[in-house]
Each structure stands twice: as C-alpha cells, then as structure tokens.
N, C-alpha and C positions, 0 to 999 in steps of 0.2 A: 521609829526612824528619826531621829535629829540632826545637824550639822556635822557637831563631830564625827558622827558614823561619814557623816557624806565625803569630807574631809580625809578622813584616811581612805576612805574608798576612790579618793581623786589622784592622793597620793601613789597609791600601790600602780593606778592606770598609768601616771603620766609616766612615774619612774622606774615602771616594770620590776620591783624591787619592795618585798615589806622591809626592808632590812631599812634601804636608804631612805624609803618613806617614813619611816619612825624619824632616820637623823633629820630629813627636813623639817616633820613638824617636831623634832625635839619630844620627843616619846620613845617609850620603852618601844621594841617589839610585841611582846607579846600584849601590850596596849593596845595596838593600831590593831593585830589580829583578834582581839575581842570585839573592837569594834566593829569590824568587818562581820563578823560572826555576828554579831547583836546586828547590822543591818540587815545580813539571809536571811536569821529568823523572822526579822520583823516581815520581812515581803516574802518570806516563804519560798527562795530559791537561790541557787547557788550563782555568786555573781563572777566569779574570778576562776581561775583556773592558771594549774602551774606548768608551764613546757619549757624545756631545756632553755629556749631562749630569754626563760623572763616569766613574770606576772604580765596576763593578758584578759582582759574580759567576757565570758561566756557572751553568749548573745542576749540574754538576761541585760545581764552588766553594761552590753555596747546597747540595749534598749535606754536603760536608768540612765547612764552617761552624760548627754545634752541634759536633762533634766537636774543632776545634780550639780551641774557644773551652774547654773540659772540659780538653783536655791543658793547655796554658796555665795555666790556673786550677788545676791537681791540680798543675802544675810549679812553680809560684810560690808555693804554699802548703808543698809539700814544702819548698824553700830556707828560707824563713821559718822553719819548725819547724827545720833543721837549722841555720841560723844561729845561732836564740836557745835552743838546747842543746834542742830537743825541745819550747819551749812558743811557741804559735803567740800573736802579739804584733799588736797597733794598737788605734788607738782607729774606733769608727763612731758616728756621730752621727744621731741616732732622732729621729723626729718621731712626736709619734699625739696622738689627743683624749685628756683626762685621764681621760674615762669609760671608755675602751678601757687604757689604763696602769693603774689602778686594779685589773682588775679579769682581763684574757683575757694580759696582758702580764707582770704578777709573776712567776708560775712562770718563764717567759725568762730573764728577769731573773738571777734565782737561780740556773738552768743553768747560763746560759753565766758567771757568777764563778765556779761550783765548778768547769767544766770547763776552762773556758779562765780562769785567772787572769791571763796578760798581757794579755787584751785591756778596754779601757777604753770604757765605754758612757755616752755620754751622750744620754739623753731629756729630751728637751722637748714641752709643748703649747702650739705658735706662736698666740696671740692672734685671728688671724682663720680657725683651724680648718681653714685648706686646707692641709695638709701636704701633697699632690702637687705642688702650686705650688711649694713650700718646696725639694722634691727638684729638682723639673728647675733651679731658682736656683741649687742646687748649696749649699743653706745647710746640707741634711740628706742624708745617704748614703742612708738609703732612711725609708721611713716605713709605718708600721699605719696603718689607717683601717677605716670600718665604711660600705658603701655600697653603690649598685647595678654591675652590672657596666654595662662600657661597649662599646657594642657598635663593629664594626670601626667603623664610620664614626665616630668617637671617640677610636681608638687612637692613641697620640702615638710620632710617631719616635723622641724622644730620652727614653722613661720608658718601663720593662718593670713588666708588672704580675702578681702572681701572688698565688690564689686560696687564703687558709687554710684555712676554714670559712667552712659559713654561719653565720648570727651571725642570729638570731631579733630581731626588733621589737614589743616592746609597750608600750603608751599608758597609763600608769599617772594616777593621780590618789589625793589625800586623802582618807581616809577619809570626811569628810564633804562633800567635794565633788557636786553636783547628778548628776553622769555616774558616779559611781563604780557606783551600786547600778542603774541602768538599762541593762536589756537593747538589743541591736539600735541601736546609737549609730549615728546618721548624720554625713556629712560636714558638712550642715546644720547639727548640734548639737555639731561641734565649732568651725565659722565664728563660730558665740556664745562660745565659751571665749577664757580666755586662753589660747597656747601658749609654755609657759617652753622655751627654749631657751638649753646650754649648747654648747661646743666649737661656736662661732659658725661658723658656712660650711663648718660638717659636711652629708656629702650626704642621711641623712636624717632632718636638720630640714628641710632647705632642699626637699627631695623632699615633706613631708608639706605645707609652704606653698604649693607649686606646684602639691600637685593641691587642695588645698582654694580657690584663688585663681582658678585656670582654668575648675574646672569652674561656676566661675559669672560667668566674667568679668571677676572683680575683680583687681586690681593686687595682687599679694603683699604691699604694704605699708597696705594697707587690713585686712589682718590685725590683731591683738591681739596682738604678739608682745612677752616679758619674755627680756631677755637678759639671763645672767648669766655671768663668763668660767670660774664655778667649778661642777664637774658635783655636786661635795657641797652646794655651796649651794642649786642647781637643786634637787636631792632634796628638800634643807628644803623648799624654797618650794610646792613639789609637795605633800609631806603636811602644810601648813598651810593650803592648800587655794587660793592661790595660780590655779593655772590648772593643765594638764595638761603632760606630756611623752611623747614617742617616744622611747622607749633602747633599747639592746640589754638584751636581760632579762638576761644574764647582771650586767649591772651593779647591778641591782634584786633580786637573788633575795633578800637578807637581808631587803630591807622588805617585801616582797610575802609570805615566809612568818612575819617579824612581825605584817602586818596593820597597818603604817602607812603602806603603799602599797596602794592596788587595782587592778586591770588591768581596762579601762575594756572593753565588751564594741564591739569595733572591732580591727579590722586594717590593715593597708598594704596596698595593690593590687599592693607589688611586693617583691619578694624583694632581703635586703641578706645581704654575703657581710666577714668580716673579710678584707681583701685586704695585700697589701705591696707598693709602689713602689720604684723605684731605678732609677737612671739607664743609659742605654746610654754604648756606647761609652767607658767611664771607662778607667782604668790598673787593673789587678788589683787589688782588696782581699782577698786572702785573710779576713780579718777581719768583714767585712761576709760574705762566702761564708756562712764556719760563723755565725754571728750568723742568716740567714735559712734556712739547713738548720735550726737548732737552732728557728728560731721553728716548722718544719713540724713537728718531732718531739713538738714540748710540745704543741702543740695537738692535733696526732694523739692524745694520750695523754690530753687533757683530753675529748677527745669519747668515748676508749675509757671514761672515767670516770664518762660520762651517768649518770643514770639509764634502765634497758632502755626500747629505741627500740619506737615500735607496730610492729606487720609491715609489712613492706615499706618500712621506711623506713630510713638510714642507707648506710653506703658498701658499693658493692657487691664480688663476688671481685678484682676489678682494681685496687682501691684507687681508684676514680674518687670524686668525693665525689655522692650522690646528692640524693635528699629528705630530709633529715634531719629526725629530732622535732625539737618546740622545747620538749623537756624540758629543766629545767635541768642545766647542768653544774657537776660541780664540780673548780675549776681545785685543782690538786693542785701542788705543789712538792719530792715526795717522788723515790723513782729513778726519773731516765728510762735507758732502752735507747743504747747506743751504735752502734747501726745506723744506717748513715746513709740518709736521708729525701730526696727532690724538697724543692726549694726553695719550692713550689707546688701546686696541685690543679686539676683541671680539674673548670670548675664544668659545671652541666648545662646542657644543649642550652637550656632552655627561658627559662632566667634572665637570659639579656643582656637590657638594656635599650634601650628601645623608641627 
C-alpha cells in the first residue's frame, strides 16, 4: 500500500468515476485501475464496487476511507514542509461575518503568522453574509460562521462542516431603549422594535426573523428590519437606541461591561454553535489543513480561558463539547500549545436543528 494507490482510491470515491479520476490526477485509466487493484491485493479485499449510479465503496472501502484521506493529507503536507526547507507554504482564502473576525477570529489570525509564516491568509466578509454559499462557489476555501446546526436532512454533499464552540446569543439594546430595563421580554415586544441587523444573511438574524414572523403569521418582511453591512456600525445604532440586535456576546462583552449596551431580558429558542465550512472532494491544501487545526486549538484555548463554568457545564473527559456557560470569554493571543487538535467538535445530541 502506498500514496499513489491511496490517491487513486480517493479519486474513483470522491468522483464516483475511474474515468474522471484518471482526468483529475492526469493518468491513464487503466493506471488508476491497477492501482486500485494493487491496493485490494495489498489488504486483501475488495474496496469499490460498480452500480448504475457511479463508483461507490464497499464497506471495506467506506472502513479504509477516513484513514486514507489522513495518510494523503499528513503525505502531502510532509512534502510541502520538505520542499520549502521545513516551512509549510500557501495561501487559504477565509470567509466569516465581521462580528465573528472581529472578535472569536483575531487570536487565529496571529497564530497561524507566528507559526506558519509562509502561509498567506486572506479574510473577507462577503456582502450578503452567506459565506457557506461563498465556499461551495469555490470563491473561499473554507469559511467561520455563527449558526444553528443543520440537521442530516440538510447536510450538503459537496461542503464538510465542523463544529468549534458554541457561541452564546444575546439581544442587546441602548441604554435608554424601552426593552432594555424590562423584565420577561416577549416575542410580542420585540415584533414592535426595530431589529438592526448587520453580516446580512447571517443564520441568526435571519433565525430570530423567522421565528418572530411565523409565530404569528406574518411574512419576515412585514418585520422592522435596519440593515447595516458594518457590525461596528450596528453597535452604534444599537446604543443610540436605534432598535435592538442578536449577536454573539462574545462580540458585545466590552459594551455590555461599559454599560453602553444592555442585554434585553429575552433568549433564542435555539442554540448557535461557531462552526467551519470547506469544501469536499478538493486537491490537498495542506495550508487550509493547519489553518482549521490551528482554528480548533485557539478556540480550545479561548474557552479554557472563560471565566469558571457553573457545574455541570463545559466539555466533558472525552473532549466532546457539552453545555457550555455563556460566560464570557476572553479571546487571548498569547502561547498557544503545539499539540495537534481535531479540526472540529462534536456538538450535542440535543442541538441540531429542527
């Protein structure tokens, strides 16, 4: 068993096709099928199998799968490091909201220059806020976002999605706003507000429209919505008393312990998680690789940085991510640990989305 074999055997999986799989890696056909062939023999079973719809993998095949896709990946990042004298080199192109950059994304930022100097990042916050959209266009390698999970009936064949943290949601408003000092806030009384919304076609603003719209029937755009495409601006407008917003707190914690934000006594009915997108079946980026490990370790580190969690909350011995407080955190830029991290977290059972 070597690379190559593993290689065409990733090929024939991703693009259900030896045919195309040869044209991707620029090989004969009956190349890529000898190598396939020389991988059975070597493990001594049949990995693939041919049905009207496509190349698909025995259950052999979907066992090896994660396993090949890690050698490959640890192979092709090894070469890159030994090509360019030991520093692991490319550029990856970052999508997220600017309230998410701002604020859960900085510390990254700063890691991965001090650690990886050849690689080059560039972030963007695309104008209509869907950055998953952005990724499977292929306009961004992967992208942050702050959202619900999606449950299987949802999941998209050609975009992998992995779970950072949860990411806390509160509704802030101006100190002299009418909702700020009242207790017990209804959906009712927030259908009277206005709701400023920035990182347009973020999942939740668009989530806090949808249940205030549905649960009484009305059309989302019979709503009061102020859009603004700047998350700084949004704040202003918020503590000028403006209308209200839904953010992740972490991006509020300065105003909220100034006292030029208040957090409106009201919740979301659903649990939002910072996640990471990025596309299947691509060519190897080693660069994006480390770039979404590095994103799991900073954040790991930013959560170890909480302030103490109540009991029974936080990640439990397995490192699964549980119920987490919504205390604040504070996102740190100082050393991180060179242990390497899951690219992802597996959120709880309870939090997919309905």
């Amino acid at each position: 068993m070597d690379t190559p074999q593993l290689e065409a055997f990733l090929a024939v999986v991703d693009i259900g096709s030896f045919t195309r799989a040869a044209a991707r890696l620029g090989l004969s056909q009956p190349t890529v099928t000898n190598r396939i062939k020389a991988l059975e023999q070597a493990l001594g079973t049949v990995l693939l199998k041919r049905l009207p719809g496509g190349v698909t993998p025995t259950p052999a095949g979907g066992e090896l799968l994660p396993y090949a896709r890690e050698i490959v990946s640890l192979t092709n990042r090894a070469r890159c490091l030994v090509e360019s004298g030991g520093q692991l080199r490319g550029r990856v192109d970052v999508g997220t909201p600017e309230s998410l950059a701002n604020h859960r994304l900085l510390p990254l930022i700063e890691y991965v220059y001090l650690r990886y100097p050849g690689i080059e990042i560039s972030m963007r916050s695309p104008a209509d806020g869907d950055v998953v959209a952005q990724v499977r266009a292929g306009r961004f390698d992967c992208a942050f976002f702050v959202d619900r999970l999606r449950g299987p009936e949802d999941a998209e064949a050609d975009v992998e999605m992995g779970v950072l943290c949860p990411e806390p949601l509160v509704l802030v408003a101006g100190r002299d706003h009418p909702l700020a000092d009242r207790t017990m806030v209804t959906d009712e009384d927030l259908r009277g507000a206005t709701l400023v919304r920035s990182d347009n076609g973020a999942g939740c603003h668009l989530g806090l429209e949808r249940l205030l719209a549905s649960s009484r029937g009305r059309e989302p755009e019979r709503l009061r919505v102020f859009e603004l495409d700047s998350a700084d601006a949004a704040r202003r407008s918020v503590a000028n008393g403006i209308g209200v917003a839904l953010v992740p707190r972490v991006a509020v914690e300065a105003e909220l312990a100034s006292g030029e934000l208040r957090q409106v006594d009201w919740s979301p009915p659903f649990e939002t998680f910072t996640q990471v997108a990025r596309r299947r079946n691509t060519l190897p980026n080693p660069a994006l690789d480390a770039l979404v490990e590095a994103a799991a370790q900073v954040v790991e580190e930013q959560l170890a940085d909480c302030l103490p969690a109540l009991p029974g909350t936080g990640a439990d011995a397995s490192g699964t991510v549980g119920t987490h407080s919504s205390r604040p955190c504070r996102p740190t830029a100082g050393h991180h640990g060179s242990r390497p991290c899951a690219g992802g977290r597996t959120p709880p059972a309870h939090a997919a989305a309905p």
